[in-house]
BAZASE-441253 format. One record per residue (C-alpha): x, y, z; residue in three letters. Coordinates in nm, 4 decimals. Layout:
N
        X        Y        Z resn
        X        Y        Z  ALA
...
This chain:
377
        X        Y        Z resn
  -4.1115   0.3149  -7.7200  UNK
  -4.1540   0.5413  -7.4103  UNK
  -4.2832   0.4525  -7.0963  UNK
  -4.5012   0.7347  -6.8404  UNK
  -4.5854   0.6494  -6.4773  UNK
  -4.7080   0.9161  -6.3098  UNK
  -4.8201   1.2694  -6.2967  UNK
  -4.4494   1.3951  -6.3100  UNK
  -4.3835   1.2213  -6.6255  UNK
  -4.6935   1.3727  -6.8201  UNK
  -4.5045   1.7067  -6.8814  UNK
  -4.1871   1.6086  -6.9761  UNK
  -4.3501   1.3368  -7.2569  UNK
  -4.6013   1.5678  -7.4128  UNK
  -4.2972   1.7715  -7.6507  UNK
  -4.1340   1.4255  -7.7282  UNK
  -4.4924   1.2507  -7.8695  UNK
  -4.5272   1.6152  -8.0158  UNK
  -4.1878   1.6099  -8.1990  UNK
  -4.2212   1.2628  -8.3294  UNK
  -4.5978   1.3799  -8.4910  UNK
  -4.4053   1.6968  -8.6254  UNK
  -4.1432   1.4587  -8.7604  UNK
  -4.3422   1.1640  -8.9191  UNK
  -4.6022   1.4458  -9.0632  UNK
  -4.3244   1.5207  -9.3326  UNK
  -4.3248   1.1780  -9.4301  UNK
  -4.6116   0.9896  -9.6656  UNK
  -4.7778   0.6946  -9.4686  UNK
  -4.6616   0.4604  -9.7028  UNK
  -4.2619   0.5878  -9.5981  UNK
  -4.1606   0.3451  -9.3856  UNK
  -3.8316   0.4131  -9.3623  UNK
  -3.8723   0.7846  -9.2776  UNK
  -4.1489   0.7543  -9.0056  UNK
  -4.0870   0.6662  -8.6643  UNK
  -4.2863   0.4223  -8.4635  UNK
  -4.3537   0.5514  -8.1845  UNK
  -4.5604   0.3207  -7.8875  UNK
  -4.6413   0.4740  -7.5616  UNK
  -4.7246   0.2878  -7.2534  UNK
  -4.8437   0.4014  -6.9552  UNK
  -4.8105   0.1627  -6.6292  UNK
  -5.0737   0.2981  -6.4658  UNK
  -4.8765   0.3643  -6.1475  UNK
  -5.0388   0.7203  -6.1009  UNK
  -5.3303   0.4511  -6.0259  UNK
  -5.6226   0.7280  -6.0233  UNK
  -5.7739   0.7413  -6.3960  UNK
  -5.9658   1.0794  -6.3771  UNK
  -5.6430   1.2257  -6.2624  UNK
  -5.4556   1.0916  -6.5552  UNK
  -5.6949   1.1293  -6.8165  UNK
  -5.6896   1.5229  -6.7437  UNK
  -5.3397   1.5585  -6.8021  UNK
  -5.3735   1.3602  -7.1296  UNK
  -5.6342   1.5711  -7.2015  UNK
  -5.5114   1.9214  -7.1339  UNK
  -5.1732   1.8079  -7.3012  UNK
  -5.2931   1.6602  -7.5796  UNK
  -5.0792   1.3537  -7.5376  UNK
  -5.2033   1.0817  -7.7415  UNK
  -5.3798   0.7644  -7.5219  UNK
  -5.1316   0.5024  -7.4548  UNK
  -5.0883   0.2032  -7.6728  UNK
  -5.0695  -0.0068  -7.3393  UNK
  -5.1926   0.0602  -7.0053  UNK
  -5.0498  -0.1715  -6.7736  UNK
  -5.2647  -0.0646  -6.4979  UNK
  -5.0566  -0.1777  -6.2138  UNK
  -5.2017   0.0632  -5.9440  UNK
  -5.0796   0.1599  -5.6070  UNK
  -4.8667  -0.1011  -5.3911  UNK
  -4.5398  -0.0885  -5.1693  UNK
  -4.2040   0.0632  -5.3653  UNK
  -4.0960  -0.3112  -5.3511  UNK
  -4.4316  -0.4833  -5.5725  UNK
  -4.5032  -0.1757  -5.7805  UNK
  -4.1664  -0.2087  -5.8814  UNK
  -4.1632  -0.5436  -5.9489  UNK
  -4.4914  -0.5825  -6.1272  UNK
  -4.3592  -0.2948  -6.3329  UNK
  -4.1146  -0.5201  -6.4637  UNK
  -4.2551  -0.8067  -6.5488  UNK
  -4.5536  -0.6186  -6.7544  UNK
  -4.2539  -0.4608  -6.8914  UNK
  -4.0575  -0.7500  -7.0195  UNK
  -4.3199  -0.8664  -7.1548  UNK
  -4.3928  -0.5396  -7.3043  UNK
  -4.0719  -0.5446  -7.4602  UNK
  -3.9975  -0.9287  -7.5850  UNK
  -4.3156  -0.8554  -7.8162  UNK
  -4.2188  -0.5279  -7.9356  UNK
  -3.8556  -0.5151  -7.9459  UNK
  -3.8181  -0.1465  -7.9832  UNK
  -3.4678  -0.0331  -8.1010  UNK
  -3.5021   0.2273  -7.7660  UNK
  -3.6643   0.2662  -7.4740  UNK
  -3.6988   0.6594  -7.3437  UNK
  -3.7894   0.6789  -6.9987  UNK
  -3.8319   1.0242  -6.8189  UNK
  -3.8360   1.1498  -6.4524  UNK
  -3.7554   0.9744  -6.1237  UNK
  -4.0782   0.7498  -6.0305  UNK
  -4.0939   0.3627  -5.9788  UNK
  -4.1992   0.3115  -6.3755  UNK
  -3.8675   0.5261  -6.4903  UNK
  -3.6280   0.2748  -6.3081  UNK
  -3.8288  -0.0214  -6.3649  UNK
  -3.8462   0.0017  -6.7228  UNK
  -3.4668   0.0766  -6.7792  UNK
  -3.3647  -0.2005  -6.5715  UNK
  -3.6201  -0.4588  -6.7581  UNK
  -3.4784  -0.2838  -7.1398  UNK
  -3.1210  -0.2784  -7.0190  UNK
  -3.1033  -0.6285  -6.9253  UNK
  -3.2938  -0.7401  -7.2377  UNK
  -3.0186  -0.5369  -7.4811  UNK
  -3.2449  -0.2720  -7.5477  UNK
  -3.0935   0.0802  -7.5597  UNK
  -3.2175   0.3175  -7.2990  UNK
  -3.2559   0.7215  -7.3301  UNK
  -3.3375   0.9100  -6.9868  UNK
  -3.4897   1.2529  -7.0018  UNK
  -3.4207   1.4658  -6.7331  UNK
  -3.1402   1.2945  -6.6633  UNK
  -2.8724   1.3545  -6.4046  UNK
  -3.0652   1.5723  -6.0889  UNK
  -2.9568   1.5219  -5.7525  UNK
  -3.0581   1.6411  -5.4469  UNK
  -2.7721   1.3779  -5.2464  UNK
  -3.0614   1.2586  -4.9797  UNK
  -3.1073   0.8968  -5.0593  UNK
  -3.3548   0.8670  -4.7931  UNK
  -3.5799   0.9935  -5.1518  UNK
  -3.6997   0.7006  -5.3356  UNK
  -3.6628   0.8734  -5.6585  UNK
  -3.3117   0.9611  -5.6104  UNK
  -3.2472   0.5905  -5.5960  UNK
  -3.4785   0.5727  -5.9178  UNK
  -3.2972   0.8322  -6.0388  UNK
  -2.9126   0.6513  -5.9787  UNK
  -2.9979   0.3732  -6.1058  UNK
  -3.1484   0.4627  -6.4422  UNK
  -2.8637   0.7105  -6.5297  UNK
  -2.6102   0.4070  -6.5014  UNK
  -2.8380   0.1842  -6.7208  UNK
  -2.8958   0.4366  -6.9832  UNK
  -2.7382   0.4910  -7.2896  UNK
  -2.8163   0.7812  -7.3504  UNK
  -2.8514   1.0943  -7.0760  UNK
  -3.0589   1.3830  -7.1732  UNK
  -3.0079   1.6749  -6.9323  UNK
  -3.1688   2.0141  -6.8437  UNK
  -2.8770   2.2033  -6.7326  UNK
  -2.4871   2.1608  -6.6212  UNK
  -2.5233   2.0885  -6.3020  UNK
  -2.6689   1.8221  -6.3809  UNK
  -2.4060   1.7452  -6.6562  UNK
  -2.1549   1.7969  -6.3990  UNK
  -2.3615   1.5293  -6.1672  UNK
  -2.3239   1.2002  -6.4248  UNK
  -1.9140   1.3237  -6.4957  UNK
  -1.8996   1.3219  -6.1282  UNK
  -2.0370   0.9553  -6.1101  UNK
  -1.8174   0.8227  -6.4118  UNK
  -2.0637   0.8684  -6.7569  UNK
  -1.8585   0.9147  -7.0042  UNK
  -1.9182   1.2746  -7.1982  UNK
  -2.0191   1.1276  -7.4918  UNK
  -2.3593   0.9515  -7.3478  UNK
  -2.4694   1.3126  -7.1640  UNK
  -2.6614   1.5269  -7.4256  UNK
  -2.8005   1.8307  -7.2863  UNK
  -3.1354   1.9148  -7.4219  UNK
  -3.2570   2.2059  -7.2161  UNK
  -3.5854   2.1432  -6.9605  UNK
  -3.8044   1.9549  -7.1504  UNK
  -4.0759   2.0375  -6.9169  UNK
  -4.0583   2.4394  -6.9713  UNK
  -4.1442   2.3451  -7.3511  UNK
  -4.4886   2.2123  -7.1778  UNK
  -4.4914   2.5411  -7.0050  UNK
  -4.4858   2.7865  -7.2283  UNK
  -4.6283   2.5982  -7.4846  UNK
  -4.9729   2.6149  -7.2689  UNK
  -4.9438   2.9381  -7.1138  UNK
  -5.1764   3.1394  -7.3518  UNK
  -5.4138   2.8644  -7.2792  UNK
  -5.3643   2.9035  -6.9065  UNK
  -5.4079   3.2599  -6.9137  UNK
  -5.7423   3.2799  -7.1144  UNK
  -5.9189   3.0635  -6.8251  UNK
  -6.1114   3.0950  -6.5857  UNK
  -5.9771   2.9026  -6.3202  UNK
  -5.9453   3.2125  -6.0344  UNK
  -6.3198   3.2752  -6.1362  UNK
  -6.4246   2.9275  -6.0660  UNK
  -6.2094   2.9268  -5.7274  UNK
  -6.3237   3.2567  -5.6132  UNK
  -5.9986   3.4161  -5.6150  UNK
  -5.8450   3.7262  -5.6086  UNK
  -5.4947   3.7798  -5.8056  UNK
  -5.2200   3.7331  -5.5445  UNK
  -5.3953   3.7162  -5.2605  UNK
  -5.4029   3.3341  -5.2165  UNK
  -5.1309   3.0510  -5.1529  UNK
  -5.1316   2.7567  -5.4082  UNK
  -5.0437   2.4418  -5.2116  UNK
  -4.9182   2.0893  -5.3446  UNK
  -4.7937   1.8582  -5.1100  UNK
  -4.7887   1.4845  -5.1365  UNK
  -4.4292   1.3621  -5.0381  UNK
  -4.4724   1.0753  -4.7447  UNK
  -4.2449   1.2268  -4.5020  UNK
  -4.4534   1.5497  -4.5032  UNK
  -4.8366   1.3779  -4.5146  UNK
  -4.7963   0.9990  -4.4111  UNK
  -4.7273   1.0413  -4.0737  UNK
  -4.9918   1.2355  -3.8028  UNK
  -4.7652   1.4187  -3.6055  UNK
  -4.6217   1.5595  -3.9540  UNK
  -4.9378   1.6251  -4.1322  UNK
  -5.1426   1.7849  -3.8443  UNK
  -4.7967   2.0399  -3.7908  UNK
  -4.8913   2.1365  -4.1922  UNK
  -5.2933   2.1361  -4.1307  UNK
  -5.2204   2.3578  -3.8312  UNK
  -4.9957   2.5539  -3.9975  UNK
  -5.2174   2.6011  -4.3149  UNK
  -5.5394   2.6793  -4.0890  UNK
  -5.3113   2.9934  -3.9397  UNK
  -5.1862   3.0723  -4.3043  UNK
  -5.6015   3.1137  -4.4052  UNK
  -5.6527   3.3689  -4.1800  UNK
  -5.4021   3.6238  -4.3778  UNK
  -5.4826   3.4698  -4.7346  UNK
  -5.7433   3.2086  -4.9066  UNK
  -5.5079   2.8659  -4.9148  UNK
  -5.5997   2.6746  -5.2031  UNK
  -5.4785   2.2796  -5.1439  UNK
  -5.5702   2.0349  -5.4411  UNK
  -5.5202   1.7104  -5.2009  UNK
  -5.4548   1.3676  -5.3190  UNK
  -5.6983   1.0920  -5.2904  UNK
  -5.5030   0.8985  -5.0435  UNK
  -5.3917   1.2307  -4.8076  UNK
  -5.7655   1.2615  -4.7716  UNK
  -5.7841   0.9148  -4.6171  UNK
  -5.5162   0.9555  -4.4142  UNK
  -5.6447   1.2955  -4.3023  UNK
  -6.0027   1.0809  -4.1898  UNK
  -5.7987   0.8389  -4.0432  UNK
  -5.6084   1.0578  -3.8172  UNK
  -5.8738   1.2286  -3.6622  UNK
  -5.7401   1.5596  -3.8342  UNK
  -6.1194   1.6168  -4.0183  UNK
  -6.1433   1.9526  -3.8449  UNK
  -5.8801   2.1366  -4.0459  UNK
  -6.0971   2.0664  -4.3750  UNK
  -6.4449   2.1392  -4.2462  UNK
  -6.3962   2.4364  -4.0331  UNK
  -6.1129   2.6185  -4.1720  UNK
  -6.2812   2.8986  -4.3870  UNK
  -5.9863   3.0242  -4.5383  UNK
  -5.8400   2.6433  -4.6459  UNK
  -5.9989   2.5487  -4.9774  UNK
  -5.8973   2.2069  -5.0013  UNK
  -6.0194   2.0045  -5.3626  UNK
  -5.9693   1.7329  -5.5550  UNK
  -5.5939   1.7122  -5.7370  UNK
  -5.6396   1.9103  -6.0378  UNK
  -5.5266   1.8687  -6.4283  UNK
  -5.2285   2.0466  -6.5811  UNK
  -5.3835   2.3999  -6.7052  UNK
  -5.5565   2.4977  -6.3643  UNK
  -5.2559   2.3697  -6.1859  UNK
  -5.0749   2.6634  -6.4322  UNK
  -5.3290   2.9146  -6.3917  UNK
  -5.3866   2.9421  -5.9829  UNK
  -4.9648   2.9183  -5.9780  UNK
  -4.9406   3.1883  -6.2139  UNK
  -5.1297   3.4203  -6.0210  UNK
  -5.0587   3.3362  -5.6694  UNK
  -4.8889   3.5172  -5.4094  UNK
  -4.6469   3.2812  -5.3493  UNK
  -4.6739   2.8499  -5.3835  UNK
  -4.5820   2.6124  -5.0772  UNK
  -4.5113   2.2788  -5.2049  UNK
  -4.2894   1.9737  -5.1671  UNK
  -4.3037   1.8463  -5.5724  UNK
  -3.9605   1.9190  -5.7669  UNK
  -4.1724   1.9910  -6.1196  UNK
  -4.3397   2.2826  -5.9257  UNK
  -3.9754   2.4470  -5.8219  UNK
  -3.9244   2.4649  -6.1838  UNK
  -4.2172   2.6208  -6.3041  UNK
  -4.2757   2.8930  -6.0553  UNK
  -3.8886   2.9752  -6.1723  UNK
  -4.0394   3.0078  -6.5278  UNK
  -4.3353   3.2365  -6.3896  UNK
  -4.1257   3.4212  -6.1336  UNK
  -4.3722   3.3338  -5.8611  UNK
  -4.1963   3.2596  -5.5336  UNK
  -4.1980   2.9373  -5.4022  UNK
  -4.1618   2.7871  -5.0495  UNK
  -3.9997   2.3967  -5.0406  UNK
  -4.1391   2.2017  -4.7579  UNK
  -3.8206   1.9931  -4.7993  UNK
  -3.4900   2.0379  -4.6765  UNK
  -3.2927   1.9922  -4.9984  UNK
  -3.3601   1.9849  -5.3784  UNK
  -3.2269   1.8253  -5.6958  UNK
  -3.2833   2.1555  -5.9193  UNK
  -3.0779   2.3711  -5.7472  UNK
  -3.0435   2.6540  -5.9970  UNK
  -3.4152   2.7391  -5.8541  UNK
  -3.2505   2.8307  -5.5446  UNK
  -2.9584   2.9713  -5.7111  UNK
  -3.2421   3.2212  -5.8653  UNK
  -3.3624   3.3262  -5.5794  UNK
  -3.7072   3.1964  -5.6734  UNK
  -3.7067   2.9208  -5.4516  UNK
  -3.6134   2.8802  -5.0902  UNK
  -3.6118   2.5516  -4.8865  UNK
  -3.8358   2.5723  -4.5804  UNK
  -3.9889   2.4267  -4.2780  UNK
  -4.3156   2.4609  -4.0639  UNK
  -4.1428   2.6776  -3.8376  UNK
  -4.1534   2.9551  -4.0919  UNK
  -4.3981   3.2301  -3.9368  UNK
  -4.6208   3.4757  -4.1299  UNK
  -4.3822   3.7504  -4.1201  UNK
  -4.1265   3.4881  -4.2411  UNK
  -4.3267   3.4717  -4.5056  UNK
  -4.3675   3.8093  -4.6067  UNK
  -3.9946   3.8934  -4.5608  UNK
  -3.9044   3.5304  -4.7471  UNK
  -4.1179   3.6520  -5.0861  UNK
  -4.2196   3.9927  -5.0425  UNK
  -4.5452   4.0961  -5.2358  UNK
  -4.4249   4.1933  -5.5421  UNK
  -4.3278   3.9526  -5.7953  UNK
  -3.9189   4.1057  -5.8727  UNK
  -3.6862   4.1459  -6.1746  UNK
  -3.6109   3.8382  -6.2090  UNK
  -3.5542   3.5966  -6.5500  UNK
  -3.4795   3.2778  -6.5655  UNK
  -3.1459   3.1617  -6.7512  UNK
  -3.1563   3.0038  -7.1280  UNK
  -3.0356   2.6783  -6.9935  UNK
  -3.4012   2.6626  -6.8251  UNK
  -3.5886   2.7513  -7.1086  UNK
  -3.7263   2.5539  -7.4172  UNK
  -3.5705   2.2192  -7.4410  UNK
  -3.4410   2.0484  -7.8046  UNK
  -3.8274   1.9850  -7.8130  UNK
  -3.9176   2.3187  -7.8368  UNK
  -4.1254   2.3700  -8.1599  UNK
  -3.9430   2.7108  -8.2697  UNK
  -3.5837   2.5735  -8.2897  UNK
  -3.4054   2.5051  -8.5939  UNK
  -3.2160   2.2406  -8.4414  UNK
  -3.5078   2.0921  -8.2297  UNK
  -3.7439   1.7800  -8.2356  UNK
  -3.8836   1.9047  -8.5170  UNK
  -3.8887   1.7723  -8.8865  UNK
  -3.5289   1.8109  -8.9089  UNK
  -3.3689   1.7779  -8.6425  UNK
  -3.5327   1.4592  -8.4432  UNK
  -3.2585   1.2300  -8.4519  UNK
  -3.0120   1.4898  -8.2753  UNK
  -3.2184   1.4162  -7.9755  UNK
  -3.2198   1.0651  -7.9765  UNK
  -3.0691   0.7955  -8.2736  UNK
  -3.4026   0.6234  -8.3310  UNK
  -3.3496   0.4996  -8.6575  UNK
């Protein structure tokens, strides 16, 4: 069984429910013994359905077996009535293991629940840090990697993370980024769109813009500094902003309306699914954003990126020289002398690229290989 929450977890789950088809495909139906079960269940915390019906959609992830639909709340009730959809969830199905991925409410939830019933837990993505636990998902993030059983990782610092904490070697597996498999399995489709057509763009001479993180859009004082900010940003290039249904609201409800209807430059829309997220970053002039997923993938497309955050767990984006953290102090010719204009020579390192899900390895999720990811059967 494997659980998906939210937006975040969409990625990283579309190569593992691909892997498991590859595998059980080189089995007859009637094999039993050779086929893997596979149940996916979605809690429905990413509580807006058009939003995660597109990412099903573009990544061909097959619809849940359960929905839990347990919508939007405080950390606290999500949380809880995560768990108790999930133990019941779990007392019905009794899956030999539970494979949670990410950092959001659903990942920590759903170990805890499977931990405490005796049923073995597998974390992709495990092990990031970015030390601030002022994050919810860090604490999402601690929490699960002491409950699971087994860690999958995307690189060695986050290896050396879990030795740091005391997980013994032999739980930490590293995989590779399960979420560049996603990437690059897609980008051919992302390139033959249309998307800067439809948007009325111009190669490079926009700024993609994701921001969603509370301490950057819940508060007014924060979230007018960004609209401000954004509105003088327009005036050198078109600022494309896919904004979440609840920013919107918050926007109304601070009296901020002004930013969205008279900025000409600031083309704010409706949160967008996976391949026209991947086709304005790929061309972009640069991305400002606050997501962690984002980091990763403009690493993968060498497309600078700006962190409205003042730390990250995926360090080796910084490391690059891809990434930089910033703040809304950052002026326009900070910005120009922060990512320059030209894309450079810049590659990022194997231990990014295609995860043990990756299609084209030998020793992948693929027919042979599935059960040196994870001992399902």
């Amino acid at each position: 069984m494997s659980v998906v929450g939210a937006r975040p977890n969409f990625m990283k789950i579309a190569p593992f429910a691909a892997a498991i088809r590859r595998h059980n495909e080189s089995f007859s139906k009637e094999d039993d013994h050779g086929r893997i079960q596979h149940i996916l269940v979605h809690t429905g915390q990413h509580y807006d359905i058009d939003m995660s019906d597109a990412f099903f959609r573009d990544l061909g992830i097959p619809d849940p077996d359960v929905n839990m639909e347990v919508g939007s709340s405080t950390h606290a009730v999500q949380t809880a009535n995560i768990m108790i959809k999930c133990e019941e969830i779990l007392l019905g199905e009794r899956p030999d293991w539970l494979i949670v991925v990410g950092d959001v409410n659903s990942t920590m939830a759903c170990a805890l629940v499977a931990s405490k019933l005796g049923i073995r837990v597998g974390h992709i993505e495990a092990g990031l840090r970015s030390f601030d636990r002022t994050m919810p998902e860090e604490i999402n993030r601690l929490v699960t990697d002491v409950l699971a059983d087994l860690l999958f990782t995307p690189s060695e610092d986050a290896d050396q993370n879990l030795l740091r904490e005391g997980i013994t070697e032999g739980k930490i597996k590293r995989v590779g980024n399960i979420m560049v498999d996603t990437l690059l399995s897609n980008l051919e489709r992302v390139r033959s769109g249309d998307v800067l057509k439809r948007f009325g763009l111009q190669e490079k001479r926009y700024v993609f813009v994701t921001l969603h993180r509370p301490s950057n859009v819940d508060g007014r004082e924060s979230l007018g500094a960004i609209l401000d900010h954004l509105d003088s940003l327009s005036r050198q290039l078109s600022v494309v902003f896919p904004m979440h249904p609840r920013t919107r609201k918050t926007v109304s409800q601070f009296g901020l309306d002004h930013y969205l209807n008279d900025s000409k430059g600031l083309m704010v829309c409706n949160p967008l699914g996976y391949l026209d997220t991947i086709g304005l970053v790929d061309k972009a002039s640069f991305v400002l954003t606050d997501s962690g997923g984002l980091q990763e993938e403009t690493t993968v497309l060498n497309i600078p990126c700006l962190t409205l955050r003042p730390n990250t767990e995926r360090p080796v984006t910084v490391s690059l020289g891809t990434n930089t953290m910033t703040s809304l102090g950052v002026s326009w010719r900070g910005y120009q002398e922060t990512v320059g204009w030209e894309r450079q020579n810049r590659h990022y390192p194997a231990f990014m690229g295609r995860s043990y899900g990756g299609a084209n390895r030998r020793d992948s999720l693929s027919v042979q290989g599935l059960t040196r990811f994870v001992t399902v059967i």
